[in-house]
C-alpha positions in Angstrom: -55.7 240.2 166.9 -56.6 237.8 169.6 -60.2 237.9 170.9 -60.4 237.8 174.9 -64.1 238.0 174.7 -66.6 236.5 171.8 -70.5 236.7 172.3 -72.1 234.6 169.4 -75.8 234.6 168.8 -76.5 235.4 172.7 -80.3 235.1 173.7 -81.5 236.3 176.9 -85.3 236.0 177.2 -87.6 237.2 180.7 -90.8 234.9 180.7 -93.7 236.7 182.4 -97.2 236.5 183.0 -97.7 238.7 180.1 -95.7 236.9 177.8 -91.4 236.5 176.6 -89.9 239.2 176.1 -86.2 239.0 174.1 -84.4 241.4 176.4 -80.9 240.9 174.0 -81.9 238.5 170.9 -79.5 237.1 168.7 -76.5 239.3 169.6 -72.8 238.6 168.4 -69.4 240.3 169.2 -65.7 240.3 169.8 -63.4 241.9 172.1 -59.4 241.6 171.0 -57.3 242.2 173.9 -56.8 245.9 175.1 -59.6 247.3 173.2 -62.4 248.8 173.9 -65.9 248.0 172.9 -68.6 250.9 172.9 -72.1 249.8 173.5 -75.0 252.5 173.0 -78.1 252.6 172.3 -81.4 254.4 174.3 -82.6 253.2 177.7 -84.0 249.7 177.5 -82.5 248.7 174.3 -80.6 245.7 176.2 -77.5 247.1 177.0 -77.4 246.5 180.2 -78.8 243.0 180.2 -76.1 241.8 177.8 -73.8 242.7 180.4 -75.5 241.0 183.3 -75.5 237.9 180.4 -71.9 237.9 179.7 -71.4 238.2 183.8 -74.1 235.2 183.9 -75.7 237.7 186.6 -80.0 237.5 184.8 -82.1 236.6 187.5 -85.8 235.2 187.4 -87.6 235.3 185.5 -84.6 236.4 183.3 -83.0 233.5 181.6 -80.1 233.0 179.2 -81.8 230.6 175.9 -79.4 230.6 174.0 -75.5 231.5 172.6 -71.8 231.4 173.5 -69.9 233.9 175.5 -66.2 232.5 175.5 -63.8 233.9 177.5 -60.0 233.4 176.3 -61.6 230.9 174.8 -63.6 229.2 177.6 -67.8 229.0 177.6 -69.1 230.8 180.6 -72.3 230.1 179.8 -71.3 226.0 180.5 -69.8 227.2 184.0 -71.5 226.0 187.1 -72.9 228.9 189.6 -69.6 228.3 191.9 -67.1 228.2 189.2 -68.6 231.5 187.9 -68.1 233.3 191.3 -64.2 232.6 190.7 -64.5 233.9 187.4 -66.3 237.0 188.6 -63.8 239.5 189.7 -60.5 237.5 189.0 -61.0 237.4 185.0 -64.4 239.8 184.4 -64.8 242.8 186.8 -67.8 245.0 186.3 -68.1 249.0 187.4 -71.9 249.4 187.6 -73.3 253.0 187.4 -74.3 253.9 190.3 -71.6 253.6 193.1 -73.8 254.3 196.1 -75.7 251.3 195.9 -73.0 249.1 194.7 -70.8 249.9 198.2 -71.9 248.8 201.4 -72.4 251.7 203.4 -71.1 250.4 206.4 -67.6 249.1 205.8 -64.3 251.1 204.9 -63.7 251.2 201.3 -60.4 249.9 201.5 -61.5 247.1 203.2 -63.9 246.4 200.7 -61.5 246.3 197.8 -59.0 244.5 200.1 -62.4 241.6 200.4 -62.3 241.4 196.4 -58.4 240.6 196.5 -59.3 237.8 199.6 -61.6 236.2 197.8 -60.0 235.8 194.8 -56.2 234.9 195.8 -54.5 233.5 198.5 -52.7 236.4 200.5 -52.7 237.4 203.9 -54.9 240.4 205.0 -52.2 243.0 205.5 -51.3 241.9 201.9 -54.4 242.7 200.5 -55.1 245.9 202.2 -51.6 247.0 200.7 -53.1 246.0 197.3 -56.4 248.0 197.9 -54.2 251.2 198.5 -52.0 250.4 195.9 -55.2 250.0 193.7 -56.6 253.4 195.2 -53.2 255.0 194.2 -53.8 253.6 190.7 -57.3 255.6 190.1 -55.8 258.5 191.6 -57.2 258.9 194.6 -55.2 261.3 197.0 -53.9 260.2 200.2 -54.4 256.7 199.7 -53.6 255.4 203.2 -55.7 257.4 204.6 -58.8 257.7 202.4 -59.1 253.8 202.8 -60.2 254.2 205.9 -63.3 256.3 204.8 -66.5 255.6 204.2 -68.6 255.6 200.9 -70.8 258.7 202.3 -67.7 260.2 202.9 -66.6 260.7 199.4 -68.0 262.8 196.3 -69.5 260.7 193.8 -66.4 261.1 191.4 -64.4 259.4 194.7 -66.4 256.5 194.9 -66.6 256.0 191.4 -62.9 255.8 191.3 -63.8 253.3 194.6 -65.7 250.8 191.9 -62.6 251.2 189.4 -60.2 250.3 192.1 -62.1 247.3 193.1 -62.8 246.0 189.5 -58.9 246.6 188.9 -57.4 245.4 192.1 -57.2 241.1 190.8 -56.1 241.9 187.2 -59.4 240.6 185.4 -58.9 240.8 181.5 -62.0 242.2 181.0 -63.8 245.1 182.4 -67.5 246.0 181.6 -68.5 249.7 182.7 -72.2 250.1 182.5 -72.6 253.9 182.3 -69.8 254.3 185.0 -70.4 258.5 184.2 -74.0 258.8 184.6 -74.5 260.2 187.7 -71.6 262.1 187.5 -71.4 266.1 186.2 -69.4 266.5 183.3 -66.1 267.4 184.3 -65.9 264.7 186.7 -67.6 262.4 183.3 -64.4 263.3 181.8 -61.8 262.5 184.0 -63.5 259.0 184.5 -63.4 258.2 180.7 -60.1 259.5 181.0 -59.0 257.5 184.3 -61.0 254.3 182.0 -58.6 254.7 179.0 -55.2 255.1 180.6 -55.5 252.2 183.2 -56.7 249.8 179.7 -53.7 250.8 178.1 -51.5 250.4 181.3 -53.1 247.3 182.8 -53.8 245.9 178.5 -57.2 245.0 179.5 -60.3 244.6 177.1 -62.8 247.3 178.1 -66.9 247.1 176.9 -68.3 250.5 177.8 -71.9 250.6 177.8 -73.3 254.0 177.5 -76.4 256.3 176.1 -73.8 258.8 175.6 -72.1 258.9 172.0 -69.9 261.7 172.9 -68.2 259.5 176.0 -68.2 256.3 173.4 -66.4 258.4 170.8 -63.8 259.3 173.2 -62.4 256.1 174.1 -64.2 253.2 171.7 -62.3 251.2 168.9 -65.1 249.6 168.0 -69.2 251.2 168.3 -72.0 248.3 168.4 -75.7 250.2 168.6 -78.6 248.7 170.6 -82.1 249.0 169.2 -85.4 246.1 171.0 -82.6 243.1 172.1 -80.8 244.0 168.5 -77.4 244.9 167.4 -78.6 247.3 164.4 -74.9 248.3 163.7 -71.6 247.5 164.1 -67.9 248.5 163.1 -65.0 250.6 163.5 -65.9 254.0 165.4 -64.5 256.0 162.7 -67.1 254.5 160.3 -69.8 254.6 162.5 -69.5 257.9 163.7 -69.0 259.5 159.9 -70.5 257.0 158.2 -73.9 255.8 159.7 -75.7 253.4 157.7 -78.5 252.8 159.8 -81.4 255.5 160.4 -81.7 255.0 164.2 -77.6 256.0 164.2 -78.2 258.7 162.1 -81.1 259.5 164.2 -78.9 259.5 167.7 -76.0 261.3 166.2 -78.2 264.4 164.9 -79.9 264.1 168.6 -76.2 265.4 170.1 -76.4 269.0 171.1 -73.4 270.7 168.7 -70.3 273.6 170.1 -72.0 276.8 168.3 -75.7 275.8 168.0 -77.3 278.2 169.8 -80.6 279.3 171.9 -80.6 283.0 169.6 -80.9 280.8 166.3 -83.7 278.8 167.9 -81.3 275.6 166.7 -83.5 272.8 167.4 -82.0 269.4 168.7 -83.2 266.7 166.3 -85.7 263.9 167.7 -86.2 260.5 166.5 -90.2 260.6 166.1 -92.0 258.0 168.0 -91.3 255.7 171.3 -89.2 252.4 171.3 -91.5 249.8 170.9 -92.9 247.2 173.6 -90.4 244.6 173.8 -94.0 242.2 174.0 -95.6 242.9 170.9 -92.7 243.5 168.6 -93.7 245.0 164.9 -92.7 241.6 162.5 -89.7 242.9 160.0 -87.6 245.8 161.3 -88.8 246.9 164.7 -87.2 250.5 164.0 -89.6 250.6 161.3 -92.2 252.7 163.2 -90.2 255.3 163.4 -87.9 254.8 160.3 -87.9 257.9 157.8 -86.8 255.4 155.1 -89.2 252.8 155.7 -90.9 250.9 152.8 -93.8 247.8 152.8 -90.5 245.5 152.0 -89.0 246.6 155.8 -91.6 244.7 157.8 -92.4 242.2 156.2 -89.9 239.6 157.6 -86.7 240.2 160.0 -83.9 242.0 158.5 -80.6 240.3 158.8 -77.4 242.0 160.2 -75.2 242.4 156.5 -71.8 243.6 155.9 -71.9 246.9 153.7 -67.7 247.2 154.4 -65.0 244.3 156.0 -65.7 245.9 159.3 -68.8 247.2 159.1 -72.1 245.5 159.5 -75.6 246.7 159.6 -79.5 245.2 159.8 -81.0 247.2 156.9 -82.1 246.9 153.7 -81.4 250.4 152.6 -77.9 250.6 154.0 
């Protein structure tokens, strides 16, 4: 199967007074065209920064040190600044998480989905505006016509996340990263955006990455599960395997964290912690930095860093235990 997107060793580092800290370090994966990536792991485990990497959007004192992101093929990371901006949008959309702040307020929504289609292609403005209806059609927004000519504080939340989908859709990119498009969202409404996610990938046969802290939404949709622990990748592979097969204890620890249908607050069922906080991106523990907080952890674990090794053909994980 084709790759459209391959991330090899990518480094993004932020250099501040205090000292580096390797936001994503040394992370690798692939894409094929019309599948869907899951990316998960717990707040500030570098999820979102390899997204803002791949879109070459890190600013300062964020930095990209190292790696290859190829689209179809092509280095971004080689691009200059204005050749980027053509890329962004036409060939990578992204639907960030919260929609409020990613609208501008004071324009139409329709007329800012019909600006993504003007800056990208050469059409006429009536032309475009057609295509942002169309595109609002295409999410499932009722009354297209006339809901263009809204506002964002107009609509629910679930509206103007279909808004972001819309606009990331509307100039055919071939990848689309959604950085925890459901998070502000209740869960019904979660569902029919995973939902929404899924069909238009299979209709439009785009590559999805879906970045999320929720394993349940991953599950859902996800080919492929890669988990995020301090910058690393600590597991990848199929989502079958991951899901039912976890090799690594911070997976194992984040799956017995998900509530379970029939636990219940009469039989005092207990939802599973991982013991222990992530540790300080700045002062890394040498060896594993799950090791902390690792149940299976022996002197051997942090003594030097643990490469990523495959246990199965699809199926990689950074530990020695696996």
């Amino acid at each position: 199967m084709t790759s459209v997107l391959e991330v090899k060793n990518l480094k993004t580092y932020f250099f501040t007074e205090q000292g580096i800290i390797k936001a994503v370090d040394d992370v690798s994966f692939s894409v094929p065209k019309g599948a869907t990536l899951g990316l998960v792991g717990e707040s500030g485990c570098g999820k979102s920064v390899t997204a803002m990497s791949i879109t070459r959007l890190v600013s300062a004192p964020g930095r990209i040190v190292g790696g290859e992101v190829l689209l179809n093929g092509c280095d971004l990371l080689s691009k200059s600044d204005k050749e980027m901006r053509q890329v962004r949008g036409a060939q990578i959309a992204m639907i960030f998480q919260e929609p409020m702040t990613a609208l501008n307020p004071v324009f139409e929504v329709g007329f800012q989905i019909a600006e993504a289609v003007l800056a990208h292609e050469k059409v006429s403005k009536r032309e475009a505006w057609s295509r942002a209806v169309e595109a609002m059609k295409a999410v499932s927004i009722p009354d297209p016509e006339k809901r263009a000519k809204d506002y964002p504080h107009r609509l629910s939340g679930g509206m103007r996340q279909r808004i972001m989908i819309a606009m990331a859709l509307v100039c055919h990119p071939a990848l689309v990263i959604a950085d925890e498009p459901t998070t502000a969202l209740d869960v019904t409404i979660q569902a029919q955006i995973i939902e929404l996610l899924d069909k238009l990938r299979e209709e439009y046969h785009l590559s999805l990455i879906l970045i999320s802290h929720d394993l349940g939404v991953v599950a859902e949709v996800a080919e492929t599960v890669a988990v995020m622990y301090a910058g690393k990748i600590v597991e990848i592979g199929r989502a079958i395997d991951i899901f039912h097969n976890p090799k690594h204890p911070y997976t194992e620890g984040l799956l017995r964290s998900v509530p379970r249908l029939g636990s219940s607050v009469q039989k005092k069922d207990r939802l599973e912690v991982i013991e222990g906080m992530v540790p300080d991106l700045l002062r890394l523990p040498d060896g594993c930095s799950f090791a902390p907080r690792c149940y299976k952890r022996t002197v051997e674990c942090t003594l030097s860093p643990i490469p990523l090794e495959h246990v199965s053909e699809n199926h990689e994980v950074r530990c020695i235990h696996a």
